[in-house]
C-alpha positions in Angstrom: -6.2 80.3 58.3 -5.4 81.9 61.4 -7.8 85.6 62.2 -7.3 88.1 65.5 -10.5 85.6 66.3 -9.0 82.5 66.0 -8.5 80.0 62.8 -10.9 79.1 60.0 -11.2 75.9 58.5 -10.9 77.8 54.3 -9.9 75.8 52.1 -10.5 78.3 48.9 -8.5 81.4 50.9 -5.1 82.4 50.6 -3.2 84.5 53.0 -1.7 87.5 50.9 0.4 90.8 52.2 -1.8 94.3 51.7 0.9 96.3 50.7 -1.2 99.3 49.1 0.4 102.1 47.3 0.9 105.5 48.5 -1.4 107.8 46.8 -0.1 110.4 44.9 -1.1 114.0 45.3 0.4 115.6 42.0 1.9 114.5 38.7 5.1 115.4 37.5 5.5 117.6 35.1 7.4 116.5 31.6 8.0 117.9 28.8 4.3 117.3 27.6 2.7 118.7 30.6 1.3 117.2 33.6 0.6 113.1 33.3 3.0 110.2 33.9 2.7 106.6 32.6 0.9 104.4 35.4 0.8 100.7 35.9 -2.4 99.7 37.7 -1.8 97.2 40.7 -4.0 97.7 43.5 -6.8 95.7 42.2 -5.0 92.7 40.9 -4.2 89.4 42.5 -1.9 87.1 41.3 -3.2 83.7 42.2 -1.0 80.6 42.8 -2.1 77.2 42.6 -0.1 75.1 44.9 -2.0 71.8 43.5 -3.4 72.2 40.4 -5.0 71.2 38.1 -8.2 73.4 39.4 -10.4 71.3 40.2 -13.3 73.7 41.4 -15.9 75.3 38.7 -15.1 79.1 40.2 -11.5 78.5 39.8 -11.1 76.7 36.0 -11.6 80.1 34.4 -10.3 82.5 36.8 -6.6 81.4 36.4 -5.1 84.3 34.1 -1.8 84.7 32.9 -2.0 89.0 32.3 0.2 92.3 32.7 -1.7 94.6 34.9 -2.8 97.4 33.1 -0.7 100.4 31.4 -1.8 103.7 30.8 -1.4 107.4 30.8 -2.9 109.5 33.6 -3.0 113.2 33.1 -5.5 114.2 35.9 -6.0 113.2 39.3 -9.3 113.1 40.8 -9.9 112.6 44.7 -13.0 111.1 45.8 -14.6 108.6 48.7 -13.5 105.0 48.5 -16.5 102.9 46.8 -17.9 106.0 45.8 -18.9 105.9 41.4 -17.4 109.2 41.0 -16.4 109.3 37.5 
């Protein structure tokens, strides 16, 4: 895997695009109010075995076949990245 520093010899890394979404600031408006239908991608990775079986522990059980998550926002609240504001 090739870094600004120079290559590592990683055999359990994958190179992957971060293509992050743009933040919204508001919500549309609908006929309901404010809120909008949201699919959550930011967190999820969508790993590709180029050999498998997996043959590592870590790995057996972290191969998922799942639809990122679906839900309704009505709100949105700004806070620090890595902060636990709830």
């Amino acid at each position: 895997m090739e870094t600004p520093d120079g290559y590592i010899w990683a055999p359990y890394l994958q190179p992957v695009r971060n293509l992050p979404n743009v933040p919204l600031s508001d919500l549309p408006d609908t006929s309901l109010g404010a809120g909008v239908w949201v699919e959550v991608s930011v967190p999820y990775i969508d790993l590709n075995l180029n050999n498998p079986p997996p043959r590592s522990p870590g790995l057996k059980d972290r191969v998922e076949l799942d639809l990122p998550s679906r839900l309704y926002y009505t709100q949105i609240m700004l806070g620090r990245p890595g902060s636990n504001r709830r």
